[in-house]
C-alpha positions as CSV (number, residue, x, y, z in Angstrom):
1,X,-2.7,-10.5,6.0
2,X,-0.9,-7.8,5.0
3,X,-1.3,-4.4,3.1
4,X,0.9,-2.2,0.9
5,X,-1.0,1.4,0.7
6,X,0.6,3.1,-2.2
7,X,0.3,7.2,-2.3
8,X,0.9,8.3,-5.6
9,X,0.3,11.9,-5.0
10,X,3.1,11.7,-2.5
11,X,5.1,9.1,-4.1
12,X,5.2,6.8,-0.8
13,X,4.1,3.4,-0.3
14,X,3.3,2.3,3.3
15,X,3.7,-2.0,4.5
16,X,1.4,-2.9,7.2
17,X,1.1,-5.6,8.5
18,X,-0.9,-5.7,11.7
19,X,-4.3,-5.9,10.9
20,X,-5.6,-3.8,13.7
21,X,-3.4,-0.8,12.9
22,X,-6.1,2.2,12.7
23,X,-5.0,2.5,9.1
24,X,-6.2,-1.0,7.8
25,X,-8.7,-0.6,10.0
26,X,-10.0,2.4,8.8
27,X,-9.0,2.1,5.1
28,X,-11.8,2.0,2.7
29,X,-12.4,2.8,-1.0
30,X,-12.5,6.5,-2.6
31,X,-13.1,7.4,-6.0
32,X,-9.8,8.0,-6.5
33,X,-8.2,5.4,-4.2
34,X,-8.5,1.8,-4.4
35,X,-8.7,-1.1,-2.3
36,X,-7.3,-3.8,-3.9
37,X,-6.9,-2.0,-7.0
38,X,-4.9,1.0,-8.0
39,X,-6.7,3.7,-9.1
40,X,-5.4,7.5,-9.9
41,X,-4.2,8.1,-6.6
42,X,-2.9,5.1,-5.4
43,X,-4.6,2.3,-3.5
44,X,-4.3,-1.0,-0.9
45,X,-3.0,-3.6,-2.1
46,X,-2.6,-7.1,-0.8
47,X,0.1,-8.9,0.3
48,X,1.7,-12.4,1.6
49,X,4.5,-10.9,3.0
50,X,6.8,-8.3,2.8
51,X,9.4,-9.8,0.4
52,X,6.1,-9.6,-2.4
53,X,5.2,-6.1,-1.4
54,X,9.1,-5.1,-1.8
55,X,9.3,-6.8,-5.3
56,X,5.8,-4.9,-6.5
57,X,7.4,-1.7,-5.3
58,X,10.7,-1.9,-6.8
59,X,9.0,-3.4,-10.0
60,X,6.4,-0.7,-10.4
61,X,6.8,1.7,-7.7
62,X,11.2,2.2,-7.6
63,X,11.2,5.9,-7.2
64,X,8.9,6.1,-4.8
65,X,10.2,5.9,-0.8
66,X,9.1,2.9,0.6
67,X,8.4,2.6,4.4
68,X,7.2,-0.6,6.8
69,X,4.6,1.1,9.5
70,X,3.8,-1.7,11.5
């Protein structure tokens, strides 16, 4: 299982892919941040692999940096 945290405020989106990395571990649903949803400031989002996450970035995310955590 992997996760795609998109930032919006920072205009970053984050591939993780190791599900006990602190920050899947830890993430968790805000008012403003979803998990599996975007909301106004980003969200988690879930993913197959990293090939999907890379197409939903460039397809609705391109100007934002993309970077693969663990």
């Amino acid at each position: 299982m992997a996760w795609l945290n998109v930032d919006i405020p920072i205009k970053q989106c984050t591939y993780h892919s190791d599900d006990t990395c602190k920050y899947v571990f830890e993430k968790e649903e805000t008012l403003n941040k979803g998990v599996g949803e975007i909301k106004k400031d980003g969200g988690w989002i879930h993913f197959d692999s990293l090939m999907e996450a890379n197409r939903y970035h460039d397809q609705r995310y391109p100007d934002f940096a993309f970077f693969q955590h663990c």
